[in-house]
Every structure is written in C-alpha cells, then in structure tokens.
C-alpha positions as CSV (number, residue, x, y, z in Angstrom):
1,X,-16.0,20.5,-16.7
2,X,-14.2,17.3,-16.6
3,X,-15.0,14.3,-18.9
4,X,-16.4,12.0,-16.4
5,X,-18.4,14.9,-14.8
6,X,-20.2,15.3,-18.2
7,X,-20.9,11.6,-18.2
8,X,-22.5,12.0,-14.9
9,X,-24.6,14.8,-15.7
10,X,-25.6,12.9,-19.3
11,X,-26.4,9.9,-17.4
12,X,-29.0,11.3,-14.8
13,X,-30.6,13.5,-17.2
14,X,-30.9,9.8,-19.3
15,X,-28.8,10.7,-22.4
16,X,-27.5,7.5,-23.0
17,X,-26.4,7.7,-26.3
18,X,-24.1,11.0,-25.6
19,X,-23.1,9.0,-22.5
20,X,-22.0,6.2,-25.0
21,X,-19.7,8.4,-27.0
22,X,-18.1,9.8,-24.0
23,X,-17.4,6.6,-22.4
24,X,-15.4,5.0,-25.8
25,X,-12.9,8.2,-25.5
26,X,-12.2,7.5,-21.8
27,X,-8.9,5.8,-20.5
28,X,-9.6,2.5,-18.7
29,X,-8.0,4.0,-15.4
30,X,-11.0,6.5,-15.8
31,X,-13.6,4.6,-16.2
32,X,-12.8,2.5,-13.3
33,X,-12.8,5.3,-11.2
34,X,-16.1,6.3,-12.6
35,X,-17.8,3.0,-12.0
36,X,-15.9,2.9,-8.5
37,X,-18.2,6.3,-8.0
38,X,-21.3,5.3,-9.1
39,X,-24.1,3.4,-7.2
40,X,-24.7,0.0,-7.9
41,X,-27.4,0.3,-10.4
42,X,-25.8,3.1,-12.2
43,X,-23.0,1.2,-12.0
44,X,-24.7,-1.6,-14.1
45,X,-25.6,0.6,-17.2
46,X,-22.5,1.7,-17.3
47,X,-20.8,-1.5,-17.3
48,X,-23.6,-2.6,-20.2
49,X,-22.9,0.5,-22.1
50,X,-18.7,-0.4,-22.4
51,X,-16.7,-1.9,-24.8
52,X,-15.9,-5.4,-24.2
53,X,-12.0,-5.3,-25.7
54,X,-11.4,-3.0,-22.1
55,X,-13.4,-4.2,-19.8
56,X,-10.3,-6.5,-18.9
57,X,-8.3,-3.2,-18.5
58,X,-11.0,-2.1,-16.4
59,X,-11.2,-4.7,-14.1
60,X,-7.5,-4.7,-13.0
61,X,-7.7,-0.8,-12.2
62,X,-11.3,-1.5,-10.1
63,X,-11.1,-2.3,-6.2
64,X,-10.9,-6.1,-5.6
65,X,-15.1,-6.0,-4.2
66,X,-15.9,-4.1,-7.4
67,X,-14.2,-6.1,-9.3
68,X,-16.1,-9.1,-8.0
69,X,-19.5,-7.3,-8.8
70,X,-18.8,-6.7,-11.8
71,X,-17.7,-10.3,-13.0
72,X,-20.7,-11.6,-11.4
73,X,-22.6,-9.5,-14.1
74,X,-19.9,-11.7,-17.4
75,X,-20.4,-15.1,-18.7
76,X,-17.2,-16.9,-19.8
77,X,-17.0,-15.8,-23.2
78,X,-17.6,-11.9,-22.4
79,X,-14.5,-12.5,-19.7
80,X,-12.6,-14.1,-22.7
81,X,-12.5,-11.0,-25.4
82,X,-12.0,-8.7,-22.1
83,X,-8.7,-10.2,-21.2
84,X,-7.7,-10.8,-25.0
85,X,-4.0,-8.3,-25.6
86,X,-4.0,-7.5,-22.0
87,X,-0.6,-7.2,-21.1
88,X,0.8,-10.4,-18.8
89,X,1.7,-8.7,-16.0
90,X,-2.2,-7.3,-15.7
91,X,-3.7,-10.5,-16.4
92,X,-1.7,-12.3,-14.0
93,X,-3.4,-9.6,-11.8
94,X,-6.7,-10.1,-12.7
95,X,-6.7,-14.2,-13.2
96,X,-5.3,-14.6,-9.7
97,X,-8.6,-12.7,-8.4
98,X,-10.9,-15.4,-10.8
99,X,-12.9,-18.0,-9.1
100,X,-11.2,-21.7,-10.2
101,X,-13.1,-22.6,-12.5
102,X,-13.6,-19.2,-14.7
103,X,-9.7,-19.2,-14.4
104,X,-9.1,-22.7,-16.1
105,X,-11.6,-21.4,-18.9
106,X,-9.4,-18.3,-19.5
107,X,-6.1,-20.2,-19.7
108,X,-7.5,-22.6,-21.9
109,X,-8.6,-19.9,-24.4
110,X,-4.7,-18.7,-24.9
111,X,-2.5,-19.7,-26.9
112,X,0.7,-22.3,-25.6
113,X,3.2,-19.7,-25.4
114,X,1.4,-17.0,-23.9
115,X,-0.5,-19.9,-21.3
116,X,3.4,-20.7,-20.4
117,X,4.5,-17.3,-19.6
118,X,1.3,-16.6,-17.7
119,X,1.9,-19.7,-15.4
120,X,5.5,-18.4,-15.2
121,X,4.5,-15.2,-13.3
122,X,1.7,-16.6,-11.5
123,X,4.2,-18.8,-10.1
124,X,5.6,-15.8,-7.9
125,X,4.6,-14.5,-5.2
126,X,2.2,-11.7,-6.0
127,X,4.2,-9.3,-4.2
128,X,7.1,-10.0,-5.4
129,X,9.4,-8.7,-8.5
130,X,8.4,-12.0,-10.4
131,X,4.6,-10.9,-9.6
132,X,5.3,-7.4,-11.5
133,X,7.2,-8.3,-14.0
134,X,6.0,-8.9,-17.5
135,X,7.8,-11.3,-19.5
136,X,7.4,-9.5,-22.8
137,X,10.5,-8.1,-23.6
138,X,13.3,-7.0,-26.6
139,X,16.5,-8.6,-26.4
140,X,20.0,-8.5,-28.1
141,X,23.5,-9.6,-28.1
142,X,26.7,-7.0,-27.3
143,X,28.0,-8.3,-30.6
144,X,26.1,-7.1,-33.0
145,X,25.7,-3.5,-34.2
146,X,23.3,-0.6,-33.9
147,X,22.2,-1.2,-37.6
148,X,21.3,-4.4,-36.8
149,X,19.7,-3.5,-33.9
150,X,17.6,-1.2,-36.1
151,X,16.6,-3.5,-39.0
152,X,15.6,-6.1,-35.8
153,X,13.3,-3.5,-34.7
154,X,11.8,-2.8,-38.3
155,X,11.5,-6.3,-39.1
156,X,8.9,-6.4,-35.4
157,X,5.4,-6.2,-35.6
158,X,5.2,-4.0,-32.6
159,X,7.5,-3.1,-30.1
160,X,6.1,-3.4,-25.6
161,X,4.5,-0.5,-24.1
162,X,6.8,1.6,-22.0
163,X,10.0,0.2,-23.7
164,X,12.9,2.7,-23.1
165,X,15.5,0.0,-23.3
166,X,16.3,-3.3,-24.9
167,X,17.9,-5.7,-22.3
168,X,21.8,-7.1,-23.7
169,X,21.8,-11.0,-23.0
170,X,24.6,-13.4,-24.3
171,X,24.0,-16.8,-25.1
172,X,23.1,-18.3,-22.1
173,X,20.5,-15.4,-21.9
174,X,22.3,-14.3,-18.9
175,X,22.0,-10.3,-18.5
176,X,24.6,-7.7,-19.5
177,X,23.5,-4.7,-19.6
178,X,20.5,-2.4,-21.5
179,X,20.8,-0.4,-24.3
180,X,18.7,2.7,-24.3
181,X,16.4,3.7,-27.3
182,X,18.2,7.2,-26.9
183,X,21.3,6.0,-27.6
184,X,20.5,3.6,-29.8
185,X,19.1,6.9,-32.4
186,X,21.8,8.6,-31.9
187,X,24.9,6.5,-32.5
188,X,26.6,5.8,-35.7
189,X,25.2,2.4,-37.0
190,X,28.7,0.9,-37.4
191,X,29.2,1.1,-33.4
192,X,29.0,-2.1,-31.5
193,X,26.0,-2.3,-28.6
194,X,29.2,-3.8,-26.2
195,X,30.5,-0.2,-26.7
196,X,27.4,2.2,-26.3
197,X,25.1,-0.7,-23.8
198,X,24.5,0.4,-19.5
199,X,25.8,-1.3,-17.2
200,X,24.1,1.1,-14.7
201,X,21.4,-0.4,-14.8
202,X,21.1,-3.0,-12.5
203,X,18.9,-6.0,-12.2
204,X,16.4,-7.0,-9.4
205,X,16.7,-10.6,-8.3
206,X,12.8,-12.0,-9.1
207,X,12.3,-12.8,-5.2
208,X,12.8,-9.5,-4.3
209,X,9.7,-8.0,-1.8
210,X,7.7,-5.4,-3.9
211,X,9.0,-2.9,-1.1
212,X,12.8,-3.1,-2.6
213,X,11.5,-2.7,-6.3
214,X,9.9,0.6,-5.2
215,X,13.1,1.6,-3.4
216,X,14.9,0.9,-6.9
217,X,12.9,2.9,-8.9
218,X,12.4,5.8,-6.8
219,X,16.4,6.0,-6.0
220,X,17.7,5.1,-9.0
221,X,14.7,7.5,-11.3
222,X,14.4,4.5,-13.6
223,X,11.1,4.0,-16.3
224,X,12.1,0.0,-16.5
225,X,14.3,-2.8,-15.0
226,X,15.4,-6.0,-16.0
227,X,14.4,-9.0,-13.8
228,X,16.8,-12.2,-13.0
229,X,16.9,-15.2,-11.6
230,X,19.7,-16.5,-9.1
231,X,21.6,-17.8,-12.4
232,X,21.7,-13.7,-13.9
233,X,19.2,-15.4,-16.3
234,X,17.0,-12.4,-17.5
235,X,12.9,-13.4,-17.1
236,X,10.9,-10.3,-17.6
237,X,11.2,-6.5,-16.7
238,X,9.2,-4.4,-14.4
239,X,7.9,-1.3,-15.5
240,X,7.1,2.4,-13.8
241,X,3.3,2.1,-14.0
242,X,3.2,-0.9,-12.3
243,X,5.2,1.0,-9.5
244,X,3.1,3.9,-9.0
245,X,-0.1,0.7,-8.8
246,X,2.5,-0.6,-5.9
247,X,3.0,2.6,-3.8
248,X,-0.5,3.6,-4.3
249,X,-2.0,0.4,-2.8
250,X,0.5,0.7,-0.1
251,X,-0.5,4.6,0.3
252,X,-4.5,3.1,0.4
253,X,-3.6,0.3,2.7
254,X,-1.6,2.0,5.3
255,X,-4.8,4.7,5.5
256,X,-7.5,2.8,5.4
257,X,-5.4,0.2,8.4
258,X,-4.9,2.7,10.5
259,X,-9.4,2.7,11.0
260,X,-9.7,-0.9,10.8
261,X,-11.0,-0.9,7.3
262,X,-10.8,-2.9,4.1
263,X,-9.0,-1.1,1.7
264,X,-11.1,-2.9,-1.1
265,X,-14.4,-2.1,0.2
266,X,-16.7,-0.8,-2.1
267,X,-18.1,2.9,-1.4
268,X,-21.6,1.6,-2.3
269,X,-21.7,-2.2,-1.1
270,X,-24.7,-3.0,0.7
271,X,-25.2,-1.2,4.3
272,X,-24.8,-4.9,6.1
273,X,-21.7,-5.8,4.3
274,X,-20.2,-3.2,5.5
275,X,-21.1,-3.0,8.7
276,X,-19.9,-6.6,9.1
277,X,-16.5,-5.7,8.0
278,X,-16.2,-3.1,10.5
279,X,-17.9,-4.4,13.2
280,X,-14.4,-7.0,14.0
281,X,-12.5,-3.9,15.0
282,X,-15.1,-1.8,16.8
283,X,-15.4,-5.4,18.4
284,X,-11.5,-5.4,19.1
285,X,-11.4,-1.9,20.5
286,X,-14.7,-2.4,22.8
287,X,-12.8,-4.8,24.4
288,X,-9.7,-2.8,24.7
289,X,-11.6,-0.5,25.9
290,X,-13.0,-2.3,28.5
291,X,-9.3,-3.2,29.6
292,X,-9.1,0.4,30.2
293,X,-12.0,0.8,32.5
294,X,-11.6,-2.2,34.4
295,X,-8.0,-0.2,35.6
296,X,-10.1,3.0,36.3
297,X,-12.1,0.3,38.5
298,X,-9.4,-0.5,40.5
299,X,-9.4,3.4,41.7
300,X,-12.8,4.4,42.4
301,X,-12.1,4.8,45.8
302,X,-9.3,7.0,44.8
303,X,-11.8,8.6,42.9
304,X,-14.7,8.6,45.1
305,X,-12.5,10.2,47.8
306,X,-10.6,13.0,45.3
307,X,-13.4,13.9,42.1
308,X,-11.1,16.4,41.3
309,X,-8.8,13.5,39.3
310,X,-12.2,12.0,37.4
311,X,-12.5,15.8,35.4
312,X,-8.4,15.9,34.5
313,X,-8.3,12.0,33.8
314,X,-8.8,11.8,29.9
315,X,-6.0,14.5,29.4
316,X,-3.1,12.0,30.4
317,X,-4.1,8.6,28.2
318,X,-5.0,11.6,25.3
319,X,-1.5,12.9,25.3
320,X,0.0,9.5,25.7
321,X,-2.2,8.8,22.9
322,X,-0.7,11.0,20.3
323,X,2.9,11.1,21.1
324,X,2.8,6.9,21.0
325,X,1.2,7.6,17.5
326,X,4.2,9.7,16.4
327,X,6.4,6.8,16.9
328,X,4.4,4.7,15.6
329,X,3.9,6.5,12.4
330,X,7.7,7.3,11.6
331,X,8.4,3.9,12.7
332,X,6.0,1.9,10.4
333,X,7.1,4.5,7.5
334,X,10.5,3.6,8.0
335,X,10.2,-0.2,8.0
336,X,7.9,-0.5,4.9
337,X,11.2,1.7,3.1
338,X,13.3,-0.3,4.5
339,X,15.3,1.9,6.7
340,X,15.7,-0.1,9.8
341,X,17.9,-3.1,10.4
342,X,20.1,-4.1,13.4
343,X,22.8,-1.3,12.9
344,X,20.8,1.6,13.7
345,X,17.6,0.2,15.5
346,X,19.8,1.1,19.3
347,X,20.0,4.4,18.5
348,X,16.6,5.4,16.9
349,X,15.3,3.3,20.0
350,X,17.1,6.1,22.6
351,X,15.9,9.1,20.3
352,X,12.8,7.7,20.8
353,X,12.9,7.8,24.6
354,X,14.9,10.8,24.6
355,X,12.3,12.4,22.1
356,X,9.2,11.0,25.2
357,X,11.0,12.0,28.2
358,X,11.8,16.3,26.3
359,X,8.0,16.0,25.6
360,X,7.4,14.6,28.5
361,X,9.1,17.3,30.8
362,X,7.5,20.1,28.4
363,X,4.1,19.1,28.8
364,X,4.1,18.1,32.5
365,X,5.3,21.5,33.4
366,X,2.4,23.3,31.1
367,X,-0.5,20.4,32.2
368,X,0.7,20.9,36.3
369,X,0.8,24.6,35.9
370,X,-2.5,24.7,34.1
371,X,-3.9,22.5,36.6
372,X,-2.6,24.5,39.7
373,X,-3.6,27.6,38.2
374,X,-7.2,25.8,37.4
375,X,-8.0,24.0,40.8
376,X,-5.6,25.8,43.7
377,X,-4.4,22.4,44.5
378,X,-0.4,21.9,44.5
379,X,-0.4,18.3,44.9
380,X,-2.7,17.5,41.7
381,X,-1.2,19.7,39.6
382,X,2.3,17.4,40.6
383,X,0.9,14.0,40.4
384,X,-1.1,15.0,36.8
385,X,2.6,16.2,35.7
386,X,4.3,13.1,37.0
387,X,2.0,10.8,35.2
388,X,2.1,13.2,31.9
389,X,6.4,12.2,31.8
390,X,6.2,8.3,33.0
391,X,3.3,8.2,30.1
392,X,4.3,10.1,27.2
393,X,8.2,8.1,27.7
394,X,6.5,4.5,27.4
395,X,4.1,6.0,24.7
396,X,7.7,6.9,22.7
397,X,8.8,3.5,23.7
398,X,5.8,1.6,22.9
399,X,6.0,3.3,19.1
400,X,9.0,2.4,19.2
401,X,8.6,-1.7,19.5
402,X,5.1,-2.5,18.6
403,X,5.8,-2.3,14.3
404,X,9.2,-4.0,15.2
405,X,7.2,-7.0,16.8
406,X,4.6,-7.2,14.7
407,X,6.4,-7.4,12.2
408,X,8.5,-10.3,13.2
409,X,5.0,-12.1,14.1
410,X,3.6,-11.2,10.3
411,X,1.5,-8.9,11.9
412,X,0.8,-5.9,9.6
413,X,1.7,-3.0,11.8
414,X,-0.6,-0.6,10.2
415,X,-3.3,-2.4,10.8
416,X,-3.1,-3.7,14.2
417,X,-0.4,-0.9,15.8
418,X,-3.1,1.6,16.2
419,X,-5.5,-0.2,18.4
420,X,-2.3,-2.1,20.7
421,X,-1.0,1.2,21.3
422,X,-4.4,2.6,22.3
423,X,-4.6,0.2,25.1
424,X,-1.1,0.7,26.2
425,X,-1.1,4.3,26.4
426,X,-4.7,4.6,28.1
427,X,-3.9,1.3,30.5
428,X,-0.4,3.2,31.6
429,X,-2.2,6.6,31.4
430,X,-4.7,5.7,33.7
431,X,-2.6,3.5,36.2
432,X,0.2,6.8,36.8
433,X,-2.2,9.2,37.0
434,X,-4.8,7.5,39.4
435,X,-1.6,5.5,41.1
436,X,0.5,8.7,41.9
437,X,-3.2,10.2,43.1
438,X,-4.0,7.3,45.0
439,X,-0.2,7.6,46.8
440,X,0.2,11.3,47.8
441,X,-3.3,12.3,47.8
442,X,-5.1,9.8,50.0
C-alpha cells in the first residue's frame, strides 16, 4: 500500500498523530496531490497538520483554485516562512498568483538581491523562457583551469539543485559555452575549461514561447539550458523539472479544453461553482445546437413527406463529426509543436482533403449499401451516400482551418475548435443530407 493511501486510511480512522509522521516524510509534489484528493474539510486538517518551511512548495505544485483555498486559510507571516529558500523560478510562480497586497508583504520580507532577481523574472512573460528560468546559477571564465574550477566549488556554500553544468561567460558575461560536472571530474586539473567547455549546448533567447523551450529539451535530451538576452548576455537557466510542469499543464489544458472545462477547477469546490463554470459552454453549444435545428426546420416538409430520412439523419453530422475531429486533433498537436508554417501548410491542407474525400467514398459506399439493404429504397441509400462524401471532405477541410484561424485571432484552438466544428459538420451534415433528399426524392 502506497504512502498517501496509508495516510488516507490513518486519517478516517482519526489517527492523527501517525498521519503526522507520514505526512513530514512525503515529497511536496505528494502532498499536493493528496490535498488536491481530499474534500475540503479533510483538506483543512491536513493543511493544519503540515510543516510550514513546505507549504510554499506545496502551493506551486496545487491547482490555481486549491491554491486560492488554501491561502485563504494563512495570515502574512505563515505565507512568509512558506516561501523562505523556495527556489526563484517557483516563487515567481506562486507570487504572480498572490492578491496585491499579500504580494508587496512577501517582497518586502526578502532580502535586496534576492527582491531584484525576483522582479527580474516576473518581468517576463509567464510563458516565456524568462518566466522559467531561475537566475541562480554557477559561472566561470574559459581561462582559468579545472583546479580552479574545483577549489571555486569547495570554497561554495551549496551548489543549485539540478546543476549538471556550469555556464562559461567572459567578461562582458556574454555566454560561451557549459562545462559539464562530468567532465569537469574527470579531466586532469591542469587542462584549461576553453579546451574541455560545450559549445553544443546552445542558448534560448529569454522571449522564446514556452512551446520552443519544450521543443529544445525534448530534441536536444538536455537536463539544463542557459538563458540569454538579445546581447548573448547569460540571465538564468531553465531546468528539466520545470519542463515536465510545462508539458504537463499543456497535456491538462488541451484535455480538459476539449469539454469546456477549467483546467484548475477543484475536484471538490462547491456544487454551484462549478456548475457556473460549466454552464458558459453548455450555454455556447445549446445555441449551436439550436443553429442546427433551425436547418432541420427548413426541411420538415421534406421530412414530413419522406420519414424514412428523419430515422438515417443523425448518421451523416455523426460521421462528419469525427472525421472533422481527426483533423482537428493532428492539426492542433502539430501547431502547439510547432510543426506548421507557410512551407508545408499547402500540402498538409490537400492531404487533408484527399484524406476526407478516400473516407468519404469508403463510407458512402458502406452507409448507401447498408441503407439499400435496410429500407429497399435505391434513391435514399444514394442521396445518404452523397451527403456522407460532400460532409466528411468539408469535415477534413474544416479541421484543417479552424486551429489555423483561431490561432491567428488568439483564440485557443483546443478550447473553442471543438464546439465550431460541431456546428459545421452537423449544419453541412444536415443541409446535404436533407438538400439532396429534398432534390431527387420529392
């Protein structure tokens, strides 16, 4: 049995004091996902029952509504000690998310230095490199040896989490190269860094979207990268576990878009909270949906003549449905990893169509057979197959454009493609099938 599912167990059978112990050998990542699982009240002893030195860890791991629960529950000082030795890079995080005035109250408790490089990286845009990196870092000239390099290291207190390298600068701090901590043990201590430094491993300009950082570590396999300014001055580094915090919050916001939903909400928020929240899309799609009907309006006299075409109707907007969803998908998935641009959008555009209109044959073939075979009635089982190829092809297109658009509008594609392509493919779905009825049937 896990560690947090003996801490449940302890805590409903009331053992608080073997709860206690459990909870001080837990990692902060942990015990956010604990309290993230608990109900409120639970959720209260809990927080009562932790150390204050990591409830500032705690708080940067917790979803943004969680997080705001739980300060509600600190005074200042509490907040204070939690965010004492947090690394920057997390406390940027977590100050950002502060009301105005509890923010002010934490920066005044810091010391100048530290207060100057916090204000440096809240100066960036959060999803940016300069929002990621953390300005707490090891540097060296090329001229100096590894011995010296050594007795600098010695002569440090402590060296910063997750260091694998220590970033080459000359004079102007401008960035040379990195010097690995595996090379570094095992060179000869007379050797020059100039001689044994990286130049592999390049920088990432600190206005660079989160989105190219994550395409630098995963295709370059790196643990750390330097971060510069326009000059090549080196700011900060960005490290691998704020990464994997990046591509997970994508990986929960491109999920949770594609319902409508929050990806902050909190599992156990109150009943009207959340219904509030989700009550602006079902609101959005009622009246999409409505669009749809009022089309199907247009034909009941088509349909009031031939019922035969109100029973088969929901199979051609269906199909539409998912093939447009297909294109959607890959599409979005490709922008946020930056694989389209104006050389090759053309051609994924015509694999797109030529992808709908294969698909599009296939299926109008099986659907008209099926259809023939079902009703006896030539004629509906053509007009159902016509209308399954006109709207599976604009369901490709329609995949196709809509992330492209919305994108260029700052529209987030995962969140709004979904119910736009809904309409389109039930609006066209509806209009072929019932059209092409309403043409050779009547």
């Amino acid at each position: 049995m896990s560690n947090l599912n003996k801490l449940k167990n302890r805590l409903v059978s009331g053992k608080i004091v073997a709860s206690k112990n459990i909870l001080n050998n837990l990692h902060p990542s942990e015990l956010a996902r604990l309290i993230e699982s608990m109900p409120l009240n639970e959720r209260a002893i809990i927080w009562e029952m932790i150390d204050q030195k990591i409830e500032g860890e705690i708080l940067v791991e917790v979803s943004d509504e969680v997080r705001d629960g739980l300060l509600a529950k600190m005074d200042t000082n509490e907040l204070i000690t939690a965010v004492e030795g947090m690394a920057l890079d997390d406390l940027a995080d977590l100050v950002a998310d502060l009301p105005e005035t509890l923010m002010q109250e934490v920066i005044k408790s810091m010391d100048h230095q530290d207060r100057d490089r916090l204000k440096q990286v809240m100066s960036y845009d959060e999803n940016s490199a300069g929002g990621l990196m953390n300005t707490d870092i090891l540097t060296i000239r090329p001229d100096v040896t590894v011995e010296v390099v050594l007795k600098y290291l010695r002569n440090q207190n402590s060296i910063p989490n997750s260091t694998d390298s220590i970033f080459v600068v000359n004079r102007n701090n401008e960035y040379r190269g990195a010097l690995l901590l595996s090379k570094l043990l095992t060179e000869d201590p007379e050797t020059p860094v100039s001689r044994i430094m990286s130049k592999k491993i390049h920088p990432i300009n600190v206005d660079s979207p989160s989105e190219n950082v994550v395409w630098e570590f995963e295709n370059r396999d790196l643990l750390s990268a330097p971060v510069i300014d326009n000059q090549n001055k080196l700011l900060g580094r960005i490290t691998i576990d704020d990464v994997v915090d990046v591509i997970r919050d994508e990986a929960e916001h491109s999920l949770m878009s594609a319902a409508g939903l929050d990806e902050e909400e909190d599992l156990f928020s109150p009943a009207t909270s959340s219904a509030k929240k989700r009550a602006i899309w079902l609101g959005v799609n009622l009246a999409t949906a409505f669009l749809a009907a009022s089309v199907v309006d247009i034909f009941e006299t088509t349909l009031d003549k031939i019922v035969l075409l109100a029973i088969l109707m929901p199979i051609v907007p269906s199909m539409g449905g998912v093939a447009g969803t297909q294109s959607l998908t890959i599409m979005t998935r490709a922008l946020a990893l930056g694989h389209i641009d104006q050389s090759n959008t053309k051609g994924i555009l015509k694999k797109e169509i030529l992808v709908g209109i294969i698909n599009g044959i296939l299926w109008a073939i099986v659907v008209g057979s099926l259809t023939f075979l079902w009703f006896q009635e030539l004629l509906i089982g053509l007009v159902i197959a016509g209308a399954m190829s006109i709207n599976l092809v604009i369901a490709a297109i329609a995949g196709f454009s809509l992330p492209l658009m919305l994108r260029k509008l700052k529209i987030d594609p995962a969140l709004a493609g979904g119910v736009m392509l809904t309409t389109i493919t039930d609006v066209i779905g509806y209009i072929s099938f019932l059209g092409l009825g309403a043409i050779f049937l009547i």
